[in-house]
C-alpha positions as CSV (number, residue, x, y, z in Angstrom):
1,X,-10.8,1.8,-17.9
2,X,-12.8,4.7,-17.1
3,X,-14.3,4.8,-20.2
4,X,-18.1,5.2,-18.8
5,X,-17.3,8.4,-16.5
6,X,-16.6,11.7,-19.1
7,X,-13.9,13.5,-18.9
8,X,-11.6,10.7,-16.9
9,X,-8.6,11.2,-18.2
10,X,-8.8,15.3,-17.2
11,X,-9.8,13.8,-13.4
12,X,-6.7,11.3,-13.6
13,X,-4.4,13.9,-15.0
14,X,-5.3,16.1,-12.3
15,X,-4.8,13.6,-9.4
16,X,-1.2,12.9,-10.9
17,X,-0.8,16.8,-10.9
18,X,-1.3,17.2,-7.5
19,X,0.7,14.5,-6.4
20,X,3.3,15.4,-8.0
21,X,3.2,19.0,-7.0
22,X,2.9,17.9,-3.2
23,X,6.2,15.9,-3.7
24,X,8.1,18.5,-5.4
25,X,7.4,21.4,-3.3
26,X,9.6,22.8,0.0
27,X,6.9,25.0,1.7
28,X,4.3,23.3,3.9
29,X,1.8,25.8,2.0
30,X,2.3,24.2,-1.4
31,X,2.6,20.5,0.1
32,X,-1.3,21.5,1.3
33,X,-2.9,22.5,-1.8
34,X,-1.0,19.7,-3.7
35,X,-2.9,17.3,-1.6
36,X,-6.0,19.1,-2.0
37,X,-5.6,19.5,-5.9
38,X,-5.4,15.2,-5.9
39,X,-8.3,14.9,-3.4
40,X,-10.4,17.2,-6.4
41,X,-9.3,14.9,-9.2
42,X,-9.6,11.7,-6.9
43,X,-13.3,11.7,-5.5
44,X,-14.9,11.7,-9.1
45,X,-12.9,8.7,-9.8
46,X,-14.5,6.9,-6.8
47,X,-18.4,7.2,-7.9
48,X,-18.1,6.6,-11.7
49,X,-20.5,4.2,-11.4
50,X,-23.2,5.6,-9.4
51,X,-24.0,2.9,-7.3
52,X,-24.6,3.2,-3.7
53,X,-21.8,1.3,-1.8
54,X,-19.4,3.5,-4.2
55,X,-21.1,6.6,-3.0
56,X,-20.8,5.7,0.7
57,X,-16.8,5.0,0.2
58,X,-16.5,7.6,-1.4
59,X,-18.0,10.1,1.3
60,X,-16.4,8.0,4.3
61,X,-13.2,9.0,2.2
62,X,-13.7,13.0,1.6
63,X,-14.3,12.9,5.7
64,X,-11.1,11.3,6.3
65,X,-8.6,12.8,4.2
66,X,-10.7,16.4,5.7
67,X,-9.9,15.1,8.7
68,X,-6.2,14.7,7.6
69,X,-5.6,17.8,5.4
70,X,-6.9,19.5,9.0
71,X,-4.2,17.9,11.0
72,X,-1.7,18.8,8.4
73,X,-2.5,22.7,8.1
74,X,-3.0,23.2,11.8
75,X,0.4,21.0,12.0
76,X,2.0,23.7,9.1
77,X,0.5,27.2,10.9
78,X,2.3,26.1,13.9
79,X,5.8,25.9,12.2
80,X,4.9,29.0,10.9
81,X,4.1,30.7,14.3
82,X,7.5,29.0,15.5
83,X,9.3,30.1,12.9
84,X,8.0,32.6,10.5
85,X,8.6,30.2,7.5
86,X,6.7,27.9,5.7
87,X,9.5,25.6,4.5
88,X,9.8,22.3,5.1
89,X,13.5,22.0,6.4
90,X,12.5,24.4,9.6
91,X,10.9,21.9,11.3
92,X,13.2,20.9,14.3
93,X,13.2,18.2,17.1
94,X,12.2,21.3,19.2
95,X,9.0,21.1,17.5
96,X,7.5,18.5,19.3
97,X,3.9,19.5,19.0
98,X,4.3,20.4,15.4
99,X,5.9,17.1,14.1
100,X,3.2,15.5,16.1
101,X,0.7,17.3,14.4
102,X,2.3,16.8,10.9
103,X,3.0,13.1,11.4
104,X,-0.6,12.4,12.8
105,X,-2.1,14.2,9.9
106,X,0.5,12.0,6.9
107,X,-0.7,8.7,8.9
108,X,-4.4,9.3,8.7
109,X,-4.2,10.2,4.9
110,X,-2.5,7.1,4.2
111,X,-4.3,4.9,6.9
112,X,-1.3,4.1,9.1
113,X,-1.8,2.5,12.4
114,X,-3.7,4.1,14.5
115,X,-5.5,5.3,12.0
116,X,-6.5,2.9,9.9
117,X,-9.9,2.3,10.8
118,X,-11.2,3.7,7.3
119,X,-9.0,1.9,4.8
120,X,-10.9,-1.5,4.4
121,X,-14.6,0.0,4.8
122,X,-13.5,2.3,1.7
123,X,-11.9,-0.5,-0.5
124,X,-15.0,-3.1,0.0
125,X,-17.2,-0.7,-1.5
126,X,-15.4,0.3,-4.9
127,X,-14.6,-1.1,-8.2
128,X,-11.0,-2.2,-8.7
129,X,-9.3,0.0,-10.8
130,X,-10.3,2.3,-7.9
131,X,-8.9,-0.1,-5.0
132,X,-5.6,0.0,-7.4
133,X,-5.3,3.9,-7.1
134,X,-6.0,4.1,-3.8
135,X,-3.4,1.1,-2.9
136,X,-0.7,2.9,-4.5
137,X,-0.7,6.3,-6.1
138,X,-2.7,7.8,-3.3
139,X,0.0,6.9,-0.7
140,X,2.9,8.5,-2.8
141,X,2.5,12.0,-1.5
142,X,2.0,10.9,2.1
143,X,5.0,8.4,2.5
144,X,7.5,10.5,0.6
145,X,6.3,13.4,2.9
146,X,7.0,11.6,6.2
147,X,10.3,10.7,4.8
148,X,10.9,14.0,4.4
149,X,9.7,14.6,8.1
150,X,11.9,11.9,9.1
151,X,15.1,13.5,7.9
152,X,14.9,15.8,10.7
153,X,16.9,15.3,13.6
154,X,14.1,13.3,15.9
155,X,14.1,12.9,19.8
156,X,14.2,9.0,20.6
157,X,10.4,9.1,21.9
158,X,9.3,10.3,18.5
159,X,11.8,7.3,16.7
160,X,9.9,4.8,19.2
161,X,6.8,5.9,18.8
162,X,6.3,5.6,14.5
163,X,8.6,2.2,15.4
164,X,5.4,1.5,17.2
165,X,3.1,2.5,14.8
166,X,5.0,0.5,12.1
167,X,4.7,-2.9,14.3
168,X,1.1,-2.2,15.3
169,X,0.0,-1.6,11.3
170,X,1.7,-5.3,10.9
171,X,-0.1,-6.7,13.0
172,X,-3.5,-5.2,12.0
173,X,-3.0,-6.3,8.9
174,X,-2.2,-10.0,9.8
175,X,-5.1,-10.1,12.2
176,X,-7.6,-8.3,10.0
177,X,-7.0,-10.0,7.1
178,X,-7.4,-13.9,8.4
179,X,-11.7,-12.7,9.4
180,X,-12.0,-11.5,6.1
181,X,-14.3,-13.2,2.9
182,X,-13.7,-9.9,0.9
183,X,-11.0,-10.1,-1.3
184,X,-10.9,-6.0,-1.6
185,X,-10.5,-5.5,2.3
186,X,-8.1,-8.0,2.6
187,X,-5.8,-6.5,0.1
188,X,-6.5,-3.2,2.2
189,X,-5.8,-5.2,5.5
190,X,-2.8,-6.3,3.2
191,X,-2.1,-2.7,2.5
192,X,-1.7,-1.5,6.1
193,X,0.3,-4.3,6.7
194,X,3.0,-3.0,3.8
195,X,2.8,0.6,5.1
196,X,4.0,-0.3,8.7
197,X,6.9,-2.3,6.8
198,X,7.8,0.9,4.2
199,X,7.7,3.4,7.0
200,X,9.9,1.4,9.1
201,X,12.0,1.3,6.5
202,X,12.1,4.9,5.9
203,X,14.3,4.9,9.9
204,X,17.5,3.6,8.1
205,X,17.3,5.2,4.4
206,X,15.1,6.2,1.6
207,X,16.8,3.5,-1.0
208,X,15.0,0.4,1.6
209,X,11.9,2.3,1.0
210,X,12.2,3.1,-2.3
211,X,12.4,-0.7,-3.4
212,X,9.8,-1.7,-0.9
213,X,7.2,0.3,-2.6
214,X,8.6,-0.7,-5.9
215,X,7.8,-4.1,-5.4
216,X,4.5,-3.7,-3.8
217,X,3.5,-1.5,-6.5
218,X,4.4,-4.0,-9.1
219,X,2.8,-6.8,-7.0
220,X,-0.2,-4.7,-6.5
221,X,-0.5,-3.9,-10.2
222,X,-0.7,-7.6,-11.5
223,X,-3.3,-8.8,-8.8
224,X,-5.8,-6.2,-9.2
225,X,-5.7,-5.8,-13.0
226,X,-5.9,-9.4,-12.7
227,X,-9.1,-9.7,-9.9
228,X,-10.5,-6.9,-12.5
229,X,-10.3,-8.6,-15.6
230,X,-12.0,-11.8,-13.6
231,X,-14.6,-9.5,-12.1
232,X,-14.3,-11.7,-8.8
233,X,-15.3,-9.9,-5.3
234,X,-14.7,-12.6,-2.2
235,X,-12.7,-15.4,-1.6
236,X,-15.5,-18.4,-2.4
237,X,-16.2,-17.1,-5.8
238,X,-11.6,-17.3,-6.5
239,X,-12.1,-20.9,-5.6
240,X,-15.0,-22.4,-7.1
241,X,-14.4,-20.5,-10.5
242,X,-12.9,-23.3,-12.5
243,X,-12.8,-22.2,-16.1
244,X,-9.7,-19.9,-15.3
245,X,-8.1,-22.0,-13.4
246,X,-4.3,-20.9,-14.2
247,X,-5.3,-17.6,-13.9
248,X,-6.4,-18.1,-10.4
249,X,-3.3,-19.6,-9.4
250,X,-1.5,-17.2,-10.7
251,X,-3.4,-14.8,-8.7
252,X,-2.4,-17.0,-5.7
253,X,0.9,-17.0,-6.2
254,X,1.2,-13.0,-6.4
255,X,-0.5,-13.1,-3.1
256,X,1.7,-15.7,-1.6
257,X,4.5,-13.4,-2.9
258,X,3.0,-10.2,-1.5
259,X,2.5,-11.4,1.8
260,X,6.4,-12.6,2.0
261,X,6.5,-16.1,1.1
262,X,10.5,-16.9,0.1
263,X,11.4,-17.4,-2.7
264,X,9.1,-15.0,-4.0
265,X,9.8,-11.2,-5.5
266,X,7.3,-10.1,-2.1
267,X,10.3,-11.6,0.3
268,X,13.0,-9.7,-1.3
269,X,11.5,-6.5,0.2
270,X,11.0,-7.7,3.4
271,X,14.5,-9.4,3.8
272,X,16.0,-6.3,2.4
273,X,14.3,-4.4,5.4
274,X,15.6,-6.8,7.6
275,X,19.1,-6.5,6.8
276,X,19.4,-3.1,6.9
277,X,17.6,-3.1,10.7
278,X,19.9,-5.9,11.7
279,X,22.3,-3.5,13.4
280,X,19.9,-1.4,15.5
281,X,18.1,-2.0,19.3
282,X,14.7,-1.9,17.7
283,X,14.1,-5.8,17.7
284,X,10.7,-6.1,19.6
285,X,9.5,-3.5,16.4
286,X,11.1,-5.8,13.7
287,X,9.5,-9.7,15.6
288,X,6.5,-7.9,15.4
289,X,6.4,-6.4,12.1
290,X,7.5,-10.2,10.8
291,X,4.8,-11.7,13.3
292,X,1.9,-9.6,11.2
293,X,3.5,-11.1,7.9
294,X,3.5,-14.3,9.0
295,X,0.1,-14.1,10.2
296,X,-1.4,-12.6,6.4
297,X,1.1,-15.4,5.3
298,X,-1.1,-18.3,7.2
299,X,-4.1,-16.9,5.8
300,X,-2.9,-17.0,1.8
301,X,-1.5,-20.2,2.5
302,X,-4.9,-21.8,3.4
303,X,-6.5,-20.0,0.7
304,X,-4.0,-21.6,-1.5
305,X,-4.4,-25.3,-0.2
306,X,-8.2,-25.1,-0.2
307,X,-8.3,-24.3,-4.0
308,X,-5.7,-26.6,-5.2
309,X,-7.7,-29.3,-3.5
310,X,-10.5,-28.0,-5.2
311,X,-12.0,-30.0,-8.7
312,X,-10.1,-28.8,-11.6
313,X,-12.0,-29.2,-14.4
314,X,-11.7,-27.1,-17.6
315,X,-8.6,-25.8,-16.6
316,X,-6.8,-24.5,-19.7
317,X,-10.4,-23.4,-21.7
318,X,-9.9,-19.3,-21.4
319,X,-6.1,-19.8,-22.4
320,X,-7.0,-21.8,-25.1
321,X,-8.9,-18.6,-26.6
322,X,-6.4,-15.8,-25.3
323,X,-2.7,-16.9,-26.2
324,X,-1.7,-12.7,-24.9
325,X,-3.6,-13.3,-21.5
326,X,-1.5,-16.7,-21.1
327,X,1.6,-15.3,-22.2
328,X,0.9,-12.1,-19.5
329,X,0.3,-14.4,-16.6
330,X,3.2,-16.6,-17.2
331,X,5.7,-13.7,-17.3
332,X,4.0,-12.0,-13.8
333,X,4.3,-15.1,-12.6
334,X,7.9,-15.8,-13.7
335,X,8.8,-12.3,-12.6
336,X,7.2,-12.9,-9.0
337,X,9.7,-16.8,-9.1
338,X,12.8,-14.7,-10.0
339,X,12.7,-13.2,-6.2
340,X,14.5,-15.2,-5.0
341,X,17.2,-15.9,-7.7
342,X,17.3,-12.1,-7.2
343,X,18.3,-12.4,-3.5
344,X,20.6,-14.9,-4.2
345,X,22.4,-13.1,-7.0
346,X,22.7,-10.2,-4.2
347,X,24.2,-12.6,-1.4
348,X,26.6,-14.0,-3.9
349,X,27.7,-10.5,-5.2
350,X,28.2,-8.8,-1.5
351,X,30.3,-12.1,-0.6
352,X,32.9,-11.3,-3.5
């Protein structure tokens, strides 16, 4: 997919590596360079193409995850100072200015609320494969980090506060998204929406967010590839672009499943959270975290009315040609049906 960029594969081999060594190491030291080591292999990635907007993304992201990596270091030399240790387990609750520091520096690498201001900019500007690597591998070092931050013993401020966090990114994603023509920043408005729902998820165990992200890297997976074999960039060009139309309902229907619509794979997630938050205090957090997905819902429900009322014609005429393509969309979209048969199974099963 990178085909015109040399050496590619070395650049995507060496973002992997450095996620993967962020993940797997204890010491704050090793967590660092591990984020730094993907940041190298990353940024090449981002201006294969040479063109201007890519450029600009691709700078306004080097300044932010700077900005980030910052946060996190001066977060890690105070555990040290505290401590005399670089590992990861010494971090207390009596290190209130150090988990502040840490978490802070985690939400701005993976554009949680309040920091979230850079996401969109940096999606509208790049090419899809791009948007695809930033929605999802990119945010695998960071989220598994602050789950391991929030295995420590935390005061109840610091609890309230990311519960905060998590309900505000919801609703920026909701509201963000419904202004938006772009279909690349509302899938980033989209993606801030998801991280406040996986780090809430995170308060009650790492299984809830382990499936969460699951899905929403599957989902996430068939509609890019999907936008990026139609080469489509805004919302007026998905509706008007009639000689694929199957395709572009099956696009609409994995965005009707990732913003939550039941019976959907995207509402198994989200009633999944649900359940497992049923039994705690934090119920203003959780109305608004399912406020945001109702508002993104409203938005890919209009979308979805104003191109099936669109003309139809040539409907079948790329399917016709490309019997693999057909058969590919019809499983992601039986796959993205079999939600909720999936939820239902699980309802019937914890009954017995």
């Amino acid at each position: 997919m990178f085909s015109n960029l040399p050496f590619s594969y070395m650049f995507v081999f060496t973002m992997m590596t450095g996620t993967l060594l962020s993940i797997s190491s204890s010491h704050w030291l090793g967590i660092w360079a591990g984020l730094e080591i993907n940041l190298i292999g990353f940024l090449p990635l981002l201006v294969y193409q040479k063109s201007m907007a890519e450029s600009e993304s691709a700078v306004k992201y080097f300044v932010v995850q700077a900005l980030g990596s910052s946060l996190l270091m001066f977060g890690s030399l105070s555990c040290y100072t505290l401590s005399f240790s670089w590992d990861i387990n010494v971090v207390s609750s009596y290190y209130i200015f150090t988990i502040f520091a840490l978490s802070c520096g985690l939400c701005v690498k993976m554009g949680l609320f309040p920091f979230h201001f850079w996401l969109p900019s940096v999606m509208a500007g790049l090419p899809w494969i791009s948007c695809l690597l930033l929605a999802t591998w990119q945010k695998f070092a960071p989220i598994f980090l602050m789950s391991s931050l929030l295995d420590v013993n935390l005061a109840h401020w610091m609890i309230l506060m990311i519960s905060l966090m998590c309900a505000g990114s919801s609703l920026v994603g909701g509201v963000g998204g419904m202004n938006q023509t772009q279909i690349r920043a509302l899938l980033a408005y989209s993606s801030i929406g998801h991280l406040g729902w996986i780090v809430f998820s995170m308060l009650y165990g790492d299984w809830a967010m382990k499936v969460y992200l699951g899905i929403y890297v599957f989902i996430s997976i068939c509609i890019f590839v999907s936008l990026w074999y139609m080469d489509l960039s805004n919302m007026k060009s998905l509706v008007k672009f009639n000689q694929k139309k199957v395709l572009e309902m099956g696009i609409m229907l994995m965005l009707m499943s990732l913003g939550g619509l039941p019976p959907l794979l995207g509402f198994v997630s989200k009633w999944l959270v649900v359940s497992v938050s049923m039994s705690t205090a934090l119920w203003g957090v959780l109305f608004l975290l399912i406020l945001g997905s109702l508002l993104s819902l409203f938005y890919y429900l209009s979308l979805f009315f104003s191109m099936f009322l669109s003309e139809t014609s040539k409907s079948f005429l790329l399917f016709k040609k490309n019997i693999k393509l057909m058969m590919l969309i019809n499983m992601i979209i039986i796959v993205n049906i079999a939600g909720g048969t999936l939820l239902v199974m699980s309802g019937a099963l914890a009954s017995l």
